[in-house]
N, C-alpha and C positions, 0 to 999 in steps of 0.2 A: 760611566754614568748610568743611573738606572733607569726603567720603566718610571711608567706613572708612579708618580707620589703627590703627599698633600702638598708639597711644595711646588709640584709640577704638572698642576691637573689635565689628563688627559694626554701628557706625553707619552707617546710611542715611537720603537724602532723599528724601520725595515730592512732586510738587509738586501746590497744591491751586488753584482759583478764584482766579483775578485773577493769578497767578503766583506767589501766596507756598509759600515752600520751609519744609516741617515736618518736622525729624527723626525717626527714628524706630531702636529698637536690634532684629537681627531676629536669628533664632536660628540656627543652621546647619541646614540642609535634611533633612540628614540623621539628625542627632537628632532633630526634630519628626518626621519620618516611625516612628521607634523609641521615638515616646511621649514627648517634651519637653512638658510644659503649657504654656510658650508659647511661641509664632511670631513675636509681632512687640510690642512696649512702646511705646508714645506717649512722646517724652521732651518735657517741657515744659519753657521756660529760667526763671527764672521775670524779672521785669519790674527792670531796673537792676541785673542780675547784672554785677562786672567783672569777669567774665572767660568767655563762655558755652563757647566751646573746651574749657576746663579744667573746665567743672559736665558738659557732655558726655562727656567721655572720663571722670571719674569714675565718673558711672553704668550709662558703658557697660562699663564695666571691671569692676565689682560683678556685672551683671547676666551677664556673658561668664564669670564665675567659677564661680557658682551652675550655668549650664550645663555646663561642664568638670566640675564636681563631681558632677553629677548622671551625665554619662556617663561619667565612670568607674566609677560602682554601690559609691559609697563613700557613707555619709552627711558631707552637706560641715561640716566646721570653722567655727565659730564667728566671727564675726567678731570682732577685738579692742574690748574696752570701752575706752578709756581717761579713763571719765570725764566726758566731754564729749558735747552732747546731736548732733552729727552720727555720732559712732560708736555709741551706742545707736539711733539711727535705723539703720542699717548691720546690727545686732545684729539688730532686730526684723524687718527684709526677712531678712536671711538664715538667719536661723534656720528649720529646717524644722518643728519644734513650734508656731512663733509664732503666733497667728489671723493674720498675716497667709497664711501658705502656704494656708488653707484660704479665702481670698477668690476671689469667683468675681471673673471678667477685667474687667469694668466695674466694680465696687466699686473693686478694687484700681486700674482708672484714677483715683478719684476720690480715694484715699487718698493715691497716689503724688505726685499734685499737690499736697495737702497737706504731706507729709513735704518733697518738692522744695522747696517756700516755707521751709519750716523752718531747713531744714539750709542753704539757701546766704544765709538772712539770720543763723542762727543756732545754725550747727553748732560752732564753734570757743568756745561757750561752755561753758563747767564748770559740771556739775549741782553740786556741792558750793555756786556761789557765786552760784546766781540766787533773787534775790528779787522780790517783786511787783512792784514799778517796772520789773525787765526784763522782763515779760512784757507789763504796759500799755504800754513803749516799742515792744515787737514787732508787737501784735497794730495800735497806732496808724500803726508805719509801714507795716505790710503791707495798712490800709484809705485809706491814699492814694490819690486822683486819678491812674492812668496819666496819663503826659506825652501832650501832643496829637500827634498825626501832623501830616504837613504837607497832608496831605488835609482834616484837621480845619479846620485854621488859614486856610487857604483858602477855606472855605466858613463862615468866622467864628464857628466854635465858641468859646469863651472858656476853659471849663473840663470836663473830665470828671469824673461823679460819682463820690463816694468807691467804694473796694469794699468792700463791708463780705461780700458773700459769703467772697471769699479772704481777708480778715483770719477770718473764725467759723471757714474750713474748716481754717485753720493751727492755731488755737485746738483745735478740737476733734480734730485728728491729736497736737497736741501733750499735750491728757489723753489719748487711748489709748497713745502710744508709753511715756511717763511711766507710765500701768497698766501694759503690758505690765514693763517694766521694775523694778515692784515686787513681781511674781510672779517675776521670778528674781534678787530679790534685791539686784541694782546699787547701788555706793552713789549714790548723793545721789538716788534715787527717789523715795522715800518723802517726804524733805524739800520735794518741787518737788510730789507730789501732793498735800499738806496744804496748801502754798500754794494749790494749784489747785481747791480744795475751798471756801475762803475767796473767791473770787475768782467772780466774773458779767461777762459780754461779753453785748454786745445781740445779739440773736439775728437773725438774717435774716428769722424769722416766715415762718409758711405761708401757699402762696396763699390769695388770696380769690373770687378767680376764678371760674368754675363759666360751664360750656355747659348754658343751659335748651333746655328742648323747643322754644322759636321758632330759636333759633341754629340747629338741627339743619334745622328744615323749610326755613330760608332757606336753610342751607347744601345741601342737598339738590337746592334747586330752582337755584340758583346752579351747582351743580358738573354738572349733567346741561347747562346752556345751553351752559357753557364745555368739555363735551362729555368730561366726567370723569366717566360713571355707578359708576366703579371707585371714586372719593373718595368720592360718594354714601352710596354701598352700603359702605366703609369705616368712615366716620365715624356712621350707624345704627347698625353692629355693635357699636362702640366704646359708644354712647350706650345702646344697647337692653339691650342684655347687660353693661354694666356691666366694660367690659373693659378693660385697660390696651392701650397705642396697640401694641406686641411683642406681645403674645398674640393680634392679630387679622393684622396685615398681616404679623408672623416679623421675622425678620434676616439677613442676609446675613456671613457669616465665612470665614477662611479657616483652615488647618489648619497656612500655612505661607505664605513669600511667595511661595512657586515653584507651592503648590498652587491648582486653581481653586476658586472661591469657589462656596459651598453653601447654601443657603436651609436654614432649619428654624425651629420656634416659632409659626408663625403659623395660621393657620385652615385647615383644606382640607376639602374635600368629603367625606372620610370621617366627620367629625368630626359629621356630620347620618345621621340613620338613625331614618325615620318620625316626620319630624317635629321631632327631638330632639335637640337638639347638645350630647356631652356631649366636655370636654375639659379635662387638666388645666395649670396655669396656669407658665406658666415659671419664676414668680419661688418661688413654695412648693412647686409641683407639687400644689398643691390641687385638688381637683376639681369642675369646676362643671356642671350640668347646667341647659338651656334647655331650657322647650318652645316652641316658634318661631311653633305654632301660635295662640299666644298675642299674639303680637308684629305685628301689621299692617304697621308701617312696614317693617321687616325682610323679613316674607315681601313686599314688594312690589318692593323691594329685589333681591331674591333672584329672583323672576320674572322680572325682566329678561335676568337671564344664561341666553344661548342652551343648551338641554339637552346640546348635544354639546360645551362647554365645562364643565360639571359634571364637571370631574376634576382631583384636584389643589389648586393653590392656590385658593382662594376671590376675592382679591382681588391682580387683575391688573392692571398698568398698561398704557394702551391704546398706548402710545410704545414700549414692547420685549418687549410679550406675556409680561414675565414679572413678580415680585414684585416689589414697589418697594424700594426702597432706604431707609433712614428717613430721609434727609435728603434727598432730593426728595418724599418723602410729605411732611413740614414744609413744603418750599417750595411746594409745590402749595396744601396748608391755608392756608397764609397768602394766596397769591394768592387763590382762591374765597373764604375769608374776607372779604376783601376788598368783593372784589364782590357779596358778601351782605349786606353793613352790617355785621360782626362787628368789634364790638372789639381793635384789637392786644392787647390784653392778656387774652382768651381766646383760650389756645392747644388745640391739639389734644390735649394731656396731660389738658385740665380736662374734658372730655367723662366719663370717671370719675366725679369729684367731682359732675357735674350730677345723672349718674346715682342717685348714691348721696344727694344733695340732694332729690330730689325724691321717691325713694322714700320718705323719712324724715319729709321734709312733707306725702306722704300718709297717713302715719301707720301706714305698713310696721313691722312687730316689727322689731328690731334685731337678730337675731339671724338674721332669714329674711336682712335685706339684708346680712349679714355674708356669710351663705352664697352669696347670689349673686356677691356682688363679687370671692369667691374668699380671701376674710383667713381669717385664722389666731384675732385675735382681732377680738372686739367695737372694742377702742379704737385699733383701726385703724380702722376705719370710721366712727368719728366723728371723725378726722383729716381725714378726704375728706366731711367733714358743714359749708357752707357755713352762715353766721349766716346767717336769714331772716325777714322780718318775721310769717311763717307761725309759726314756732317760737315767738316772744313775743308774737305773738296769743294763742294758743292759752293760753299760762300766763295772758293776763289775763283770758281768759275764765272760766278755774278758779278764779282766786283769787277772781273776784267773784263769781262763784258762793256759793264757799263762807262769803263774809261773808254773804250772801242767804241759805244755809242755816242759816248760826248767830247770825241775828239773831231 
């Protein structure tokens, strides 16, 4: 497929690891510089599309619209309904009322892949005429086995497992677009959420995961041999403080693709003052406050880095002197994971969850370790609260007890 054309306005490819080429739809320079929200859209095809040209230049055509419309300082038109669930998808991006306009840029990636699944397995369908069967026919085809690659087949893979993530994620974009769509009325809306209200999909289910306090000290002593004291002193911050993996290492973005790319989100040296790191959290803008003084591992951590490097970002990668990228901070975790004895299946995400596991098993108030974590509520926090043999201890201890007190 090619670059941009009139049919594909503003499509571009980048090319990633191993040589594979990812699309991408990017905005005109010029407008991002005069305030565009956004720069550059991940398009995803989705898997056994016939015809990926023709889903591309669709959505690059939507997305190149919404921009034209935007720089003219007109509010843009509506997109047409006619009925069918790919032009109510179309309705719900372009609308500038719609929650989606108020999605922040990773949400909306995660949303956009869903709708994409939708609409090119099942856009040219009439809300008027769908009933339950077509939504268990949808959600069953889109948890199919991806076809094996020929790299697979070569190394005698047989089959891949179902997907049952992109089947829930289509499922669950498809009750929000369907919500949306009932608050302005459309017909056959209403009829397709009643259905979808009757209706249950197996859920993905949340990790189970959780990095305890040995994970950390191995990984600790692991990433200083392999001469990574920055992962060290990352992944304590992450465990100590109870911090999401962005709110301590930041991110990297760009404002455009012509612009250069800018760090911010992450931890820096300001963020400490006597003792005290107070900082608030990217994703609520909650505000958390440490005393460090408190924290051993951390401040030991923390003494390591040279005093005339205390400025700035906190945690530096020893390969480009600057803030890591998140996807070689992942590649790094895994490799020292590794060599730590750490389980693949604790990732550097679940350092959080340990966090807030263990406080909970020391029988921390719920409400103190809400506050640390940076939540908004309580029953976030016991989302990120691992089953432990600690926690059903503890109730059979009470219970027998209190046959013992009332006998």
């Amino acid at each position: 497929m090619k670059e941009t054309t009139p049919a594909a306005p503003g499509l571009k490819w980048r090319s990633r690891k191993g040589g594979r080429r990812v699309p991408y739809w990017v905005a005109r320079a010029e407008l991002v510089k005069r305030g565009y929200p956004l720069s550059t859209v991940p398009l995803h095809v989705p898997d056994g599309h016939p015809d990926p040209a023709a889903f591309l230049a669709d959505r690059c055509r939507l997305l190149q619209a919404e921009m034209l419309e935007w720089a003219s300082g007109h509010q843009p038109e509506r997109a047409t309904f006619d009925g069918t669930l790919g032009t109510l998808i179309d309705v719900y991006r372009a609308d500038r009322e719609s929650p989606y306009s108020k999605l922040q840029h990773h949400t909306r990636q995660f949303y956009d892949y869903g709708l994409d699944l939708l609409k090119a397995h099942a856009g040219a369908r009439r809300l008027d005429k769908v009933a339950g069967r077509d939504i268990r026919q949808w959600h069953a085809h889109l948890r199919k086995p991806a076809a094996l690659t020929e790299k697979q087949i070569a190394a005698g893979v047989t089959e891949n497992p179902e997907r049952a993530r992109r089947a829930y994620a289509a499922i669950q974009m498809l009750r929000v677009v369907i919500g949306y769509g009932v608050t302005e009325r459309l017909a056959g809306c209403r009829d397709v959420r009643d259905i979808l209200e009757e209706m249950e999909f197996e859920s993905t289910g949340r990790r189970e995961s959780q990095m305890t306090y040995a994970h950390v000290c191995a990984f600790r002593k692991a990433a200083h041999e392999a001469g990574r004291p920055s992962m060290a002193l990352g992944v304590t911050l992450q465990f100590d403080l109870s911090m999401r993996q962005g709110d301590v290492i930041g991110k990297w973005s760009r404002e455009s693709e012509s612009a250069e790319a800018r760090w911010s989100g992450g931890l820096t040296w300001s963020h400490i003052k006597d003792g005290v790191l107070v900082k608030r959290t990217n994703k609520t803008a909650t505000k958390v406050e440490h005393d460090l003084t408190r924290l051993p591992d951390t401040q030991a951590e923390l003494a390591l880095v040279p005093a005339e490097r205390r400025v700035g970002p906190i945690v530096i990668c020893e390969g480009t002197g600057l803030p890591y990228r998140r996807r070689f901070y992942a590649a790094e975790f895994r490799r020292i994971a590794r060599l730590a004895g750490i389980p693949d299946d604790v990732w550097s995400m679940d350092a959080r969850a340990g966090a807030v596991t263990e406080a909970l098993d020391a029988g921390a108030d719920d409400s103190d370790v809400m506050n640390t974590a940076g939540h908004t509520q309580v029953s976030t926090t016991h989302r990120y609260n691992r089953s432990s043999l600690k926690k059903t201890a503890r109730v059979a201890e009470l219970r027998i007890a209190s046959r013992k007190n009332g006998a």
